[in-house]
PDB file of N, CA, C and O in Angstrom:
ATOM      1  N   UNK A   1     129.184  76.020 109.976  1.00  0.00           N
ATOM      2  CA  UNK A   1     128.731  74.792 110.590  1.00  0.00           C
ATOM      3  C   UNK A   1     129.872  73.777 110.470  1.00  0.00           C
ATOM      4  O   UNK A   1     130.530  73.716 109.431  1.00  0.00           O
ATOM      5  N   UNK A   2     130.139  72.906 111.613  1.00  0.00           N
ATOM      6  CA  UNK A   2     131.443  71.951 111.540  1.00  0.00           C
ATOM      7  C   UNK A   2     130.613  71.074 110.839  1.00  0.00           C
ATOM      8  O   UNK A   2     129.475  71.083 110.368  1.00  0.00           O
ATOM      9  N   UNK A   3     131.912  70.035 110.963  1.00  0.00           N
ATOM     10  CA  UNK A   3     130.805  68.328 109.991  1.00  0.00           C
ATOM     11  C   UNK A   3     130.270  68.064 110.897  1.00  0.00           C
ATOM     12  O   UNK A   3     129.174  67.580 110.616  1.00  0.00           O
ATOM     13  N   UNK A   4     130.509  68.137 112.235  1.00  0.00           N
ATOM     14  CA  UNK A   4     129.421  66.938 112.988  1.00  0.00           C
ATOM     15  C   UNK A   4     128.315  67.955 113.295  1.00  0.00           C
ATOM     16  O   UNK A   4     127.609  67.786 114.288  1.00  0.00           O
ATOM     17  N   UNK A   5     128.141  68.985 112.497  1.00  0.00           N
ATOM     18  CA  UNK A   5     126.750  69.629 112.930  1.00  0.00           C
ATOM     19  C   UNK A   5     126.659  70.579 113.787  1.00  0.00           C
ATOM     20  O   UNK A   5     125.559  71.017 114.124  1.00  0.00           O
ATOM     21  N   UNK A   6     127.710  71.010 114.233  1.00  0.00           N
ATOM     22  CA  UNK A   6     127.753  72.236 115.266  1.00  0.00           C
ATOM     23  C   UNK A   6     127.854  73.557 114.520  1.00  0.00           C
ATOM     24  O   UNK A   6     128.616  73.710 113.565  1.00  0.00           O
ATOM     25  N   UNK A   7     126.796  74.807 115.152  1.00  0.00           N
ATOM     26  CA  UNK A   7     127.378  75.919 114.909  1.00  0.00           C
ATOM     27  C   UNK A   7     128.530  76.552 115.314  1.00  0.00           C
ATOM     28  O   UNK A   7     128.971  75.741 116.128  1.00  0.00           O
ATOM     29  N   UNK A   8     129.397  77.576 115.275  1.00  0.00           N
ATOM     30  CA  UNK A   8     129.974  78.130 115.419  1.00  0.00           C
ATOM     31  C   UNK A   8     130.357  79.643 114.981  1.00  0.00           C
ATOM     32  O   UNK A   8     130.590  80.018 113.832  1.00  0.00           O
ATOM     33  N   UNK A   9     130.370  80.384 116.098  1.00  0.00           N
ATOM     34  CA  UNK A   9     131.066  81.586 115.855  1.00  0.00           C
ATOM     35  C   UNK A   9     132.080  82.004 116.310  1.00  0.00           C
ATOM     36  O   UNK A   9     132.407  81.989 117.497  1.00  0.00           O
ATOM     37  N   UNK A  10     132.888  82.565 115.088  1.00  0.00           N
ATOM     38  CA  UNK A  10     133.976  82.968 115.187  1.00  0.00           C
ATOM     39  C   UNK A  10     134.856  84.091 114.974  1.00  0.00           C
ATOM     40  O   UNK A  10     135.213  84.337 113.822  1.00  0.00           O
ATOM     41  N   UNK A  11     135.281  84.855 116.005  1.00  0.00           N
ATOM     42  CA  UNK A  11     136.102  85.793 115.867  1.00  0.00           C
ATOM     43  C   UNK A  11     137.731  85.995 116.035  1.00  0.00           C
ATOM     44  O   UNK A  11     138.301  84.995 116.468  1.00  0.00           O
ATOM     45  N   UNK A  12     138.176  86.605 115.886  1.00  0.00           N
ATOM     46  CA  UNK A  12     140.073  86.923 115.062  1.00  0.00           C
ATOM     47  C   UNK A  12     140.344  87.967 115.577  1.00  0.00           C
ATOM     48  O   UNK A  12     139.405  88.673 115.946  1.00  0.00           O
ATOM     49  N   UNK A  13     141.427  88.324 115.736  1.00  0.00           N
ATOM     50  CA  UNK A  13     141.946  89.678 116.152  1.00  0.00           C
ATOM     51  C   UNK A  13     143.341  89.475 116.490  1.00  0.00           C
ATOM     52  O   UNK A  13     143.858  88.900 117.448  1.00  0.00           O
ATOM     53  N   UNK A  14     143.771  89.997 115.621  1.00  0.00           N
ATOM     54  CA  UNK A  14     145.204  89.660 114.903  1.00  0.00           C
ATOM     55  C   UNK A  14     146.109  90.822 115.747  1.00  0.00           C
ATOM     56  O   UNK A  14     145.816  92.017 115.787  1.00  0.00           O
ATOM     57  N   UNK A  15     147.118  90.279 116.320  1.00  0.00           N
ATOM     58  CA  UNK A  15     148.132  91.483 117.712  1.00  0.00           C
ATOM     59  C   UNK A  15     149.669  91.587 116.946  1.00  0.00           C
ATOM     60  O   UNK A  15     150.519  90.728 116.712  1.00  0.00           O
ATOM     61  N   UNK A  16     149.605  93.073 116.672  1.00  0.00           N
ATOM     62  CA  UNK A  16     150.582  93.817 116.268  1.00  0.00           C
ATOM     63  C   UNK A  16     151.970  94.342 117.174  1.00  0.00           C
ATOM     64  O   UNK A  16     151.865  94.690 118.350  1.00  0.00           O
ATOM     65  N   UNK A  17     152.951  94.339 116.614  1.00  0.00           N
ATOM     66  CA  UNK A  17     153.880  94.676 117.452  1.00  0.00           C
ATOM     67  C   UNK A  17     154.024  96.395 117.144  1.00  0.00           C
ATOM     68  O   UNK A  17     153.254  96.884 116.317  1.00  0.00           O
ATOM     69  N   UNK A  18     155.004  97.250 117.820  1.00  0.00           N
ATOM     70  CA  UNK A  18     154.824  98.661 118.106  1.00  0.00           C
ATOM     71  C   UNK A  18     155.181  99.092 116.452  1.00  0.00           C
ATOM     72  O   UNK A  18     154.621 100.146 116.151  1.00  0.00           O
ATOM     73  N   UNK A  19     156.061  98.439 115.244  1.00  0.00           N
ATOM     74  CA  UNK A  19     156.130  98.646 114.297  1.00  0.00           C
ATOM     75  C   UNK A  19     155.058  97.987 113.198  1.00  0.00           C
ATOM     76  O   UNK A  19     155.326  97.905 111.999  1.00  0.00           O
ATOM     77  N   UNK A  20     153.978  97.593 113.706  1.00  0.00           N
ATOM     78  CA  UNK A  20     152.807  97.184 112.691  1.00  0.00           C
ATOM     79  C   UNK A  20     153.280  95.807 112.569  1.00  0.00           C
ATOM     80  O   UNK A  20     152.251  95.217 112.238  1.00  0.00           O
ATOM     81  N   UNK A  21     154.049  95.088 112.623  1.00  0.00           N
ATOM     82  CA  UNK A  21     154.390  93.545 112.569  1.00  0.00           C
ATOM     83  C   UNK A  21     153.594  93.191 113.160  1.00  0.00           C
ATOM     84  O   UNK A  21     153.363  93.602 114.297  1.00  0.00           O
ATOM     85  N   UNK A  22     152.630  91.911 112.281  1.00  0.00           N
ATOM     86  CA  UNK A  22     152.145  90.658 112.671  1.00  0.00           C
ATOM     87  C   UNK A  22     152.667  89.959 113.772  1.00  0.00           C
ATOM     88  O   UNK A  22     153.438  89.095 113.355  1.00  0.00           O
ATOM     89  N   UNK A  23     152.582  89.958 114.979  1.00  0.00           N
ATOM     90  CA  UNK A  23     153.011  88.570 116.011  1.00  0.00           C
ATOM     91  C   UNK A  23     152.270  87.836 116.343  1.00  0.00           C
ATOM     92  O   UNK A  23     152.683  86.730 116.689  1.00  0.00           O
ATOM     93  N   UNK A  24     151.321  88.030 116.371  1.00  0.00           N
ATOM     94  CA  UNK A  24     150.076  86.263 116.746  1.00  0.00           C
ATOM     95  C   UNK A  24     148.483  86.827 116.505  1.00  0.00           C
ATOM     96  O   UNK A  24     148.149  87.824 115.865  1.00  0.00           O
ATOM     97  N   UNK A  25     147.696  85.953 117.159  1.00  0.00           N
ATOM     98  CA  UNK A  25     146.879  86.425 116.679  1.00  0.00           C
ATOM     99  C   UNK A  25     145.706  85.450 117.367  1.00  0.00           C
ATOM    100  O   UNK A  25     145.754  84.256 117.659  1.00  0.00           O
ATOM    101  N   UNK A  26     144.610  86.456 117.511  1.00  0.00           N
ATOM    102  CA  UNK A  26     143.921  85.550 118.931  1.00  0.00           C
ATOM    103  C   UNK A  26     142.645  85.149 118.562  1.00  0.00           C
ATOM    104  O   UNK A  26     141.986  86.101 118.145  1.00  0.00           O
ATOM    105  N   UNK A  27     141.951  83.904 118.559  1.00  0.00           N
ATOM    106  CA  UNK A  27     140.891  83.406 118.103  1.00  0.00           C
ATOM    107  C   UNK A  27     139.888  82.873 118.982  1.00  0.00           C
ATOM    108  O   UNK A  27     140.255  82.144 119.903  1.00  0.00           O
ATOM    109  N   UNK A  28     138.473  83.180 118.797  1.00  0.00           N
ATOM    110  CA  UNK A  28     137.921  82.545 119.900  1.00  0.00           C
ATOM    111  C   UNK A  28     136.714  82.172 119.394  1.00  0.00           C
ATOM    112  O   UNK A  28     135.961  82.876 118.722  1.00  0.00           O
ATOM    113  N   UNK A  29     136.485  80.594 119.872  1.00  0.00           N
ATOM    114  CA  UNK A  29     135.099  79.953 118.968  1.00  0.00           C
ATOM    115  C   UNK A  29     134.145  79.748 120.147  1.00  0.00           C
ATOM    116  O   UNK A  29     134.300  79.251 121.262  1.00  0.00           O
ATOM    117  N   UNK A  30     132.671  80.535 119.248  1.00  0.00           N
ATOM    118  CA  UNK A  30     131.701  79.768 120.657  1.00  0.00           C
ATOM    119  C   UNK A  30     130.593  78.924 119.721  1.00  0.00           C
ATOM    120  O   UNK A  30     130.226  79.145 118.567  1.00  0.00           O
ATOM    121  N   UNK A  31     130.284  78.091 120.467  1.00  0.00           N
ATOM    122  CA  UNK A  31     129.293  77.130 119.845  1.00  0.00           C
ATOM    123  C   UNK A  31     127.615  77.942 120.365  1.00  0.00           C
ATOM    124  O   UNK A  31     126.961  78.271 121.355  1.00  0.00           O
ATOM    125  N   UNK A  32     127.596  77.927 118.827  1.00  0.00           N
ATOM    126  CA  UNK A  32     125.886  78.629 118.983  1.00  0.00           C
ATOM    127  C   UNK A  32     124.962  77.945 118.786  1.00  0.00           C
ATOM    128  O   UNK A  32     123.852  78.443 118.602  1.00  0.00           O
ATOM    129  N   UNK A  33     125.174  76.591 118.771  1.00  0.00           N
ATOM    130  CA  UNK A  33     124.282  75.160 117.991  1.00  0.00           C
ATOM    131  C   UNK A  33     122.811  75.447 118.520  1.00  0.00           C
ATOM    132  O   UNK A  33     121.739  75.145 117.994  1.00  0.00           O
ATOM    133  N   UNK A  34     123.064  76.112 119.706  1.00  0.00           N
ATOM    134  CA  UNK A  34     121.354  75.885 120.621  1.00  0.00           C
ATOM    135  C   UNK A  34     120.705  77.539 120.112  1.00  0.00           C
ATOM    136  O   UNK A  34     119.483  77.678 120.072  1.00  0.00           O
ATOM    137  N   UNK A  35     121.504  78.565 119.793  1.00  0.00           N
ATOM    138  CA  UNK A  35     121.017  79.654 119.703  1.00  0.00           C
ATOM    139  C   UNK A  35     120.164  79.250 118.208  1.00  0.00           C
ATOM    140  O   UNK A  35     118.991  79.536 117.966  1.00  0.00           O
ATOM    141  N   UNK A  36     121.176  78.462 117.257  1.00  0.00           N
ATOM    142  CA  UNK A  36     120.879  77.832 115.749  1.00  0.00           C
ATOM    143  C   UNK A  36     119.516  77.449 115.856  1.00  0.00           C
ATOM    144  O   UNK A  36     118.719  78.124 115.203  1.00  0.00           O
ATOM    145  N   UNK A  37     119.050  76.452 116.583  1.00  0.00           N
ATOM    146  CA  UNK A  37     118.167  75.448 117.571  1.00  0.00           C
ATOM    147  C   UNK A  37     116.951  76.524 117.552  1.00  0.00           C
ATOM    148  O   UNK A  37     116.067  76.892 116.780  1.00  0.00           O
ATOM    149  N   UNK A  38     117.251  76.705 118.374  1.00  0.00           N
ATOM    150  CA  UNK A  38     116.050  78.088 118.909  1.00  0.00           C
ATOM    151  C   UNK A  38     115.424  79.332 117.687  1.00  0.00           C
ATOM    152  O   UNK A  38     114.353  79.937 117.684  1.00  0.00           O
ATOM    153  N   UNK A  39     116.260  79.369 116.990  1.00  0.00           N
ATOM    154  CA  UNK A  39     116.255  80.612 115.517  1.00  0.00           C
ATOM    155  C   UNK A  39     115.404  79.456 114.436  1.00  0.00           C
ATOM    156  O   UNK A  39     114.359  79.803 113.885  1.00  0.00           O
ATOM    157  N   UNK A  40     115.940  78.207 114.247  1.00  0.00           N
ATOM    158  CA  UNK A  40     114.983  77.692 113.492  1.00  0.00           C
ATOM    159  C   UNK A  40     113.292  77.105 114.296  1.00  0.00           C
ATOM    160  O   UNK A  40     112.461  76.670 113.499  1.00  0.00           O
ATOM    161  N   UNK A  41     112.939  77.132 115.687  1.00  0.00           N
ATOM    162  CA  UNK A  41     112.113  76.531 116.099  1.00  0.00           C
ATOM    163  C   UNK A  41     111.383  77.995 116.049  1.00  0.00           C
ATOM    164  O   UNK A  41     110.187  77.813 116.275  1.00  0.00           O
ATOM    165  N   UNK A  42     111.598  79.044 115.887  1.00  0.00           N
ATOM    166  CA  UNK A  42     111.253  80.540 115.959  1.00  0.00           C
ATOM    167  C   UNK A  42     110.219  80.799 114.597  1.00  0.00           C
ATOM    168  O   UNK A  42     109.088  81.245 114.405  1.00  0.00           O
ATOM    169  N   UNK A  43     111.395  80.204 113.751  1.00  0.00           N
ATOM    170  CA  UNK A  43     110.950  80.407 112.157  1.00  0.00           C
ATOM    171  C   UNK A  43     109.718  79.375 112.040  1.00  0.00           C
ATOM    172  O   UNK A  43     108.564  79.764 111.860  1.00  0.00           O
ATOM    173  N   UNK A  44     110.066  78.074 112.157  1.00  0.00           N
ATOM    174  CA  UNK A  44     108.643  77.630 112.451  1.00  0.00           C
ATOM    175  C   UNK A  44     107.257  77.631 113.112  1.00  0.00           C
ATOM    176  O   UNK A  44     106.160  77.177 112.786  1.00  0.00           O
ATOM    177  N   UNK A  45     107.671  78.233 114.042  1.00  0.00           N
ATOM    178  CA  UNK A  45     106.476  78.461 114.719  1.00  0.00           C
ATOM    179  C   UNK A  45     105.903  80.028 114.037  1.00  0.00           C
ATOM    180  O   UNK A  45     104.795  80.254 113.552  1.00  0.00           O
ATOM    181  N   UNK A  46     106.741  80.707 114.149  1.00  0.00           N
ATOM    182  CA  UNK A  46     106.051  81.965 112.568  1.00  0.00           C
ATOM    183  C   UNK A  46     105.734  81.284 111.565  1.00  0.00           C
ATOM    184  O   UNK A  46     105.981  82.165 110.741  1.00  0.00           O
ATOM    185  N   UNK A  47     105.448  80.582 111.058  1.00  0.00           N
ATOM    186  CA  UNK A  47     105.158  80.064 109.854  1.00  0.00           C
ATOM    187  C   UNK A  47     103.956  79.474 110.238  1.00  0.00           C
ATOM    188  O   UNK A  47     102.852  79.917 109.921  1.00  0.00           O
ATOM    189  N   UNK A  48     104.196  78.266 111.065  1.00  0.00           N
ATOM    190  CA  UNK A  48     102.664  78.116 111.324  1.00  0.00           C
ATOM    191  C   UNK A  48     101.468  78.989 111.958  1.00  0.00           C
ATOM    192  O   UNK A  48     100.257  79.034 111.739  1.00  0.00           O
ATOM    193  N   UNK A  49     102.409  79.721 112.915  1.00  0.00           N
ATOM    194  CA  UNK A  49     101.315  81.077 113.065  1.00  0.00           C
ATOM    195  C   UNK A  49     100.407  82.160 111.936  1.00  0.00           C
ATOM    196  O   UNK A  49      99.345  82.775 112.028  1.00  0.00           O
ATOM    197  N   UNK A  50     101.763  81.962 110.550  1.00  0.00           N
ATOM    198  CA  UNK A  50     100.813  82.941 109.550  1.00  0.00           C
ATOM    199  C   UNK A  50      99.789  81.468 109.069  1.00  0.00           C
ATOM    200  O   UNK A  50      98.579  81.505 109.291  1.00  0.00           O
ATOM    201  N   UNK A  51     100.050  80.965 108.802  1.00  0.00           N
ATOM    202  CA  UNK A  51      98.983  79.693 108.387  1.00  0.00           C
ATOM    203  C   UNK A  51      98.028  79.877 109.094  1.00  0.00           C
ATOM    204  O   UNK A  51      97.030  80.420 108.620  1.00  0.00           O
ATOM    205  N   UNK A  52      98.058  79.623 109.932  1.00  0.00           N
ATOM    206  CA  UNK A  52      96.783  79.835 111.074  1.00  0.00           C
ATOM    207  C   UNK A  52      96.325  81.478 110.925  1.00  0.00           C
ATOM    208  O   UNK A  52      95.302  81.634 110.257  1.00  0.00           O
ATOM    209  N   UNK A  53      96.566  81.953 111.132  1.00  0.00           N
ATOM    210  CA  UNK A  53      96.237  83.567 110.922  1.00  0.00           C
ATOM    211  C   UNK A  53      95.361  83.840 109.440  1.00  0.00           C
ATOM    212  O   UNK A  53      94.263  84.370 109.268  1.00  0.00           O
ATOM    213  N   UNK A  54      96.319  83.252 108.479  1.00  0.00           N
ATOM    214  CA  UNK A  54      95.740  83.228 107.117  1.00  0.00           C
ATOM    215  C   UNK A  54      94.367  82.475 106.835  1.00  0.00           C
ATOM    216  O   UNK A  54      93.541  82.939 106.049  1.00  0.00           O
ATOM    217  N   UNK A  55      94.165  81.213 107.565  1.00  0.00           N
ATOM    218  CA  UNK A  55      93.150  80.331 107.794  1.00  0.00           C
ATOM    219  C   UNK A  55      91.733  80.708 108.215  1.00  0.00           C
ATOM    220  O   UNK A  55      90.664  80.417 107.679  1.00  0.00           O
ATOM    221  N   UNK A  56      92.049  81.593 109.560  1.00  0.00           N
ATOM    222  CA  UNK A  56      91.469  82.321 110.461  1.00  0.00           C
ATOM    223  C   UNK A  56      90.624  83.647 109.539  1.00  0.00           C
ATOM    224  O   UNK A  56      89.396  83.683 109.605  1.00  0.00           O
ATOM    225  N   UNK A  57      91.360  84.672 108.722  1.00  0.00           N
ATOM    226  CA  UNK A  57      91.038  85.736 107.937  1.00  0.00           C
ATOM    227  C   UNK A  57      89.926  85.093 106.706  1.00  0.00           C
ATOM    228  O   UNK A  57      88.853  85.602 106.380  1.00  0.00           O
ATOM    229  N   UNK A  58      90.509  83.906 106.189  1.00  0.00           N
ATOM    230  CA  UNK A  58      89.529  83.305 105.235  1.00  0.00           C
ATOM    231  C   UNK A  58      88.253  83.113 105.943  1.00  0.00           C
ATOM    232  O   UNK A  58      87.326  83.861 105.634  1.00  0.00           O
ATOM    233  N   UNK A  59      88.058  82.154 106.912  1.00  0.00           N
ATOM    234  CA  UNK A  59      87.038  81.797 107.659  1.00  0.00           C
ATOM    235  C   UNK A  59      86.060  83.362 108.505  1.00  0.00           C
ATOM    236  O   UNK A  59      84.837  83.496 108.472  1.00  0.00           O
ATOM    237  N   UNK A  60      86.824  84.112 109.024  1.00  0.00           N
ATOM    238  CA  UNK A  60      86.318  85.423 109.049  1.00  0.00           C
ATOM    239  C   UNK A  60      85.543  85.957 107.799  1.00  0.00           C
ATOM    240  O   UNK A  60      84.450  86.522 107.752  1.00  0.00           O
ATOM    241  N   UNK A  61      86.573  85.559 106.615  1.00  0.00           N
ATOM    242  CA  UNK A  61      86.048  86.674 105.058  1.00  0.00           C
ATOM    243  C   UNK A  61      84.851  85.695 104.818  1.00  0.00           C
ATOM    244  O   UNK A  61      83.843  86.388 104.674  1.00  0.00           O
ATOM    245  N   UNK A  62      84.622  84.666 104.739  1.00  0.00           N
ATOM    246  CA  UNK A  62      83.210  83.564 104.234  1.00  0.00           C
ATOM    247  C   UNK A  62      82.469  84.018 105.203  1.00  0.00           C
ATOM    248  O   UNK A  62      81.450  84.566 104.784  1.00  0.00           O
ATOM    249  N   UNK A  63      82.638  83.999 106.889  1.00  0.00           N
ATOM    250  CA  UNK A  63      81.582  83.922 107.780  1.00  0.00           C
ATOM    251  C   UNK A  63      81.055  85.078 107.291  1.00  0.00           C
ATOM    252  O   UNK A  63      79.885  84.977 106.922  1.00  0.00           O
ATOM    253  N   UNK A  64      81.705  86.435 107.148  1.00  0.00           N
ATOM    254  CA  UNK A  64      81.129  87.847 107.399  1.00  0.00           C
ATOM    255  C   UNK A  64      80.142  87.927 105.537  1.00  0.00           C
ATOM    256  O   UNK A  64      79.293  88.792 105.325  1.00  0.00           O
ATOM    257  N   UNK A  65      80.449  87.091 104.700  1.00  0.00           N
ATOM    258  CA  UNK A  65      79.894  87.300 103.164  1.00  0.00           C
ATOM    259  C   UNK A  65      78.884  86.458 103.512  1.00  0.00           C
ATOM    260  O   UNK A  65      77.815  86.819 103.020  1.00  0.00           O
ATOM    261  N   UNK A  66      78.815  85.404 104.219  1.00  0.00           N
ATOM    262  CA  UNK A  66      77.980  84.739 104.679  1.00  0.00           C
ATOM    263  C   UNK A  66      76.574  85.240 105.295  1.00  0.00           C
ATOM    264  O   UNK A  66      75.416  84.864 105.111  1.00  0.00           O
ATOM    265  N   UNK A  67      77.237  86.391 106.220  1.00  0.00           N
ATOM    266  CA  UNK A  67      75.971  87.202 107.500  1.00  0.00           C
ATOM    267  C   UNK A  67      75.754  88.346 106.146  1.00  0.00           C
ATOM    268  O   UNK A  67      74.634  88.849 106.052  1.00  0.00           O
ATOM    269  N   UNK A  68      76.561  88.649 105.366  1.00  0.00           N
ATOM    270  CA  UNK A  68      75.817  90.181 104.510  1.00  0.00           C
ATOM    271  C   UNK A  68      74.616  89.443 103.596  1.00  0.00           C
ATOM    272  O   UNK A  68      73.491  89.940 103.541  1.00  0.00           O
ATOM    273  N   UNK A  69      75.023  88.011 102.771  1.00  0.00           N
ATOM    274  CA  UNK A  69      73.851  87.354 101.978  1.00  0.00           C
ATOM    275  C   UNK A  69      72.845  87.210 102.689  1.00  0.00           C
ATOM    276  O   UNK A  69      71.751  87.546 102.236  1.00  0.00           O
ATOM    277  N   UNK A  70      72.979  86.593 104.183  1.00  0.00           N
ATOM    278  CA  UNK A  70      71.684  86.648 104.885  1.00  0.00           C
ATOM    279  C   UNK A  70      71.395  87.901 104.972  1.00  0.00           C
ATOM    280  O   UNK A  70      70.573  88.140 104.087  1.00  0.00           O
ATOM    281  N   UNK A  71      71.562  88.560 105.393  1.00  0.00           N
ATOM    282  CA  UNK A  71      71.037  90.082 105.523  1.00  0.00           C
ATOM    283  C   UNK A  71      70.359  90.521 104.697  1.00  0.00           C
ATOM    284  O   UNK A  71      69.222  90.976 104.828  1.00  0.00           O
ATOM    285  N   UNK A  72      70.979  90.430 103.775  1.00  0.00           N
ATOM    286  CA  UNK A  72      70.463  90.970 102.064  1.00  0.00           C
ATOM    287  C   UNK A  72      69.125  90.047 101.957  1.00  0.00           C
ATOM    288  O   UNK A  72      68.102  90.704 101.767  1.00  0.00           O
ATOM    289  N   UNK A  73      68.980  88.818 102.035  1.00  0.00           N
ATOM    290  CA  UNK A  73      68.156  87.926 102.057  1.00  0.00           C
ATOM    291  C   UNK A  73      66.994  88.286 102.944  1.00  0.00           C
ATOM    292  O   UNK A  73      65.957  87.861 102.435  1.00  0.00           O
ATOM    293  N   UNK A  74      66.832  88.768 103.819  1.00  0.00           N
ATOM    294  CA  UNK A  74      66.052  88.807 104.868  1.00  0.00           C
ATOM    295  C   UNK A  74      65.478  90.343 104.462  1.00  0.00           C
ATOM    296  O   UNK A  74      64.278  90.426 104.202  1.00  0.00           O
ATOM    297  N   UNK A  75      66.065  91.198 104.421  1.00  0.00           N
ATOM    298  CA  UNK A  75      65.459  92.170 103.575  1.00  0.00           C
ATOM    299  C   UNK A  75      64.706  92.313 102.469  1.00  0.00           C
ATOM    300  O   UNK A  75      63.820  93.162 102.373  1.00  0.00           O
ATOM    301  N   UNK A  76      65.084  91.303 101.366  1.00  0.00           N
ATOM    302  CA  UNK A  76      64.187  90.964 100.115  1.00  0.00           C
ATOM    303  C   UNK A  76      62.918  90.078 100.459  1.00  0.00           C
ATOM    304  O   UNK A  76      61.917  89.996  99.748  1.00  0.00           O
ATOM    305  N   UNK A  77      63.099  89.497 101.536  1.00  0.00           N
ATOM    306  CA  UNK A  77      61.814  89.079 101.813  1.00  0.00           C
ATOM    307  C   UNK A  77      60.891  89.677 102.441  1.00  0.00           C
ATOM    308  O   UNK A  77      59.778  89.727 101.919  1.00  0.00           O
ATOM    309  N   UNK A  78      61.164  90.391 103.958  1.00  0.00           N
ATOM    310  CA  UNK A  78      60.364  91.615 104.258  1.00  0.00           C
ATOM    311  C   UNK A  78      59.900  92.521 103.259  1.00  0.00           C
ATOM    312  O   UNK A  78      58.858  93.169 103.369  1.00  0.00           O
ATOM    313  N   UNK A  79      60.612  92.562 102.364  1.00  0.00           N
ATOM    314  CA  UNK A  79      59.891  93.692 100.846  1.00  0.00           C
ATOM    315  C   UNK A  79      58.366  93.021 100.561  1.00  0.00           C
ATOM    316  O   UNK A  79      57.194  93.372 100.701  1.00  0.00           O
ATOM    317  N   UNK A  80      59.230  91.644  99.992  1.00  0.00           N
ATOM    318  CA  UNK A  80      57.998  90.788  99.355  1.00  0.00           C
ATOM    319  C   UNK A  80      57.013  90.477 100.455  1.00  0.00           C
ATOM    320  O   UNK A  80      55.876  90.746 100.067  1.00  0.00           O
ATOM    321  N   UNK A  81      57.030  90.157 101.294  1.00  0.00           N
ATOM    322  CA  UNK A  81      56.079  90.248 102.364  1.00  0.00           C
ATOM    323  C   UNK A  81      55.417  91.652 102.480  1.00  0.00           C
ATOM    324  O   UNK A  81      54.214  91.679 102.742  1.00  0.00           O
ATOM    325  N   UNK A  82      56.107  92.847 102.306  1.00  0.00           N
ATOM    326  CA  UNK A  82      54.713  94.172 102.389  1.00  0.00           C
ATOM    327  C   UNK A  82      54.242  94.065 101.129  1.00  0.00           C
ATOM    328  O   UNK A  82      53.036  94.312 101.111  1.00  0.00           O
ATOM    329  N   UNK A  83      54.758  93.758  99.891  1.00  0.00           N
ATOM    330  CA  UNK A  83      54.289  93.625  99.167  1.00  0.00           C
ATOM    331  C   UNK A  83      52.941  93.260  98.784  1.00  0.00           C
ATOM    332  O   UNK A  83      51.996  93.807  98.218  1.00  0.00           O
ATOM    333  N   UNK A  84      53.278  91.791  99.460  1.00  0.00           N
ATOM    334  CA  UNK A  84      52.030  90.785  99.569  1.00  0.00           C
ATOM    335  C   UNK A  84      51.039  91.214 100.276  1.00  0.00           C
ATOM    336  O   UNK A  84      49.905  91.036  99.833  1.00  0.00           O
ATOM    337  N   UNK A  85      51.258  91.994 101.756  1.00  0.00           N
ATOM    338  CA  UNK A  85      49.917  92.450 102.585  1.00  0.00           C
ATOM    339  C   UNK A  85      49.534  93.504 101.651  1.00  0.00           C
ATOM    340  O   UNK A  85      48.405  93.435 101.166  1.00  0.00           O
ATOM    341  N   UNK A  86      50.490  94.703 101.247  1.00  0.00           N
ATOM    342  CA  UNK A  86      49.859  95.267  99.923  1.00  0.00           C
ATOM    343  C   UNK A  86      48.563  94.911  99.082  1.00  0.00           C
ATOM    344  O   UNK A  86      47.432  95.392  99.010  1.00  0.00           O
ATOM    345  N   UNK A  87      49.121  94.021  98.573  1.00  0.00           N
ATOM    346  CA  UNK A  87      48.365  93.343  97.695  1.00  0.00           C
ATOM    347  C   UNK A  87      46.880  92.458  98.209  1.00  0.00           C
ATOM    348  O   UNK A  87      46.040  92.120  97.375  1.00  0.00           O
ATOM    349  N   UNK A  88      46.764  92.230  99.339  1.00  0.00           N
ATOM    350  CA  UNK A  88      46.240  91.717 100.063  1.00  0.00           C
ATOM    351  C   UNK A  88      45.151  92.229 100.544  1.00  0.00           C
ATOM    352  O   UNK A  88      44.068  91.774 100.912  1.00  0.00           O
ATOM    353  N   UNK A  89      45.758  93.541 100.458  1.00  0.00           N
ATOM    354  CA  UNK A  89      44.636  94.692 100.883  1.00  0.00           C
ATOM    355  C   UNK A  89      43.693  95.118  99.934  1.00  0.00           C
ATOM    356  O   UNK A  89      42.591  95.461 100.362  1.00  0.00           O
ATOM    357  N   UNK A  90      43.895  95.158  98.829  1.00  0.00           N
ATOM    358  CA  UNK A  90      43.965  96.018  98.012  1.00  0.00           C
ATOM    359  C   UNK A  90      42.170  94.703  97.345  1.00  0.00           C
ATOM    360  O   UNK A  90      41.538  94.991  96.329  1.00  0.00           O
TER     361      UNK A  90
END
């Protein structure tokens, strides 16, 4: 990253003469500031997506413990209710 905030990438490739001698050497910078940009707006929005997702699974896990207590509930009373005509009869 420069100081004023820019990304950059950078590659080298250093040009040899026919005996392996160093003669120059070629550099080329591209500014990735927006690719930078885009990679962190990526990461955030995954992040708030597992939040939400995670949010979502809780509210699923209560609703569904929620419908089994009723269930369970509604069954113990139909008991006690034959019970009672049982008894009723009797």
């Amino acid at each position: 990253m420069t100081r004023a905030g820019k990304w950059l990438y950078v590659s080298f490739c250093p040009i040899f003469d026919e005996n392996g001698r160093f003669l120059h050497s070629i550099i080329v910078g591209t500014d990735i500031t927006e690719l930078k940009n885009f990679q962190k707006k990526l990461s955030d929005s995954e992040k708030k997506l597992q939040e939400q997702v995670k949010a979502l699974e809780k509210f699923y896990e209560m609703s569904v413990g929620r419908e089994l207590r009723m269930k369970d509930l509604k069954r113990k009373i139909q008991a006690l209710e034959r019970e009672l005509l049982r008894y009723g009869k009797e």
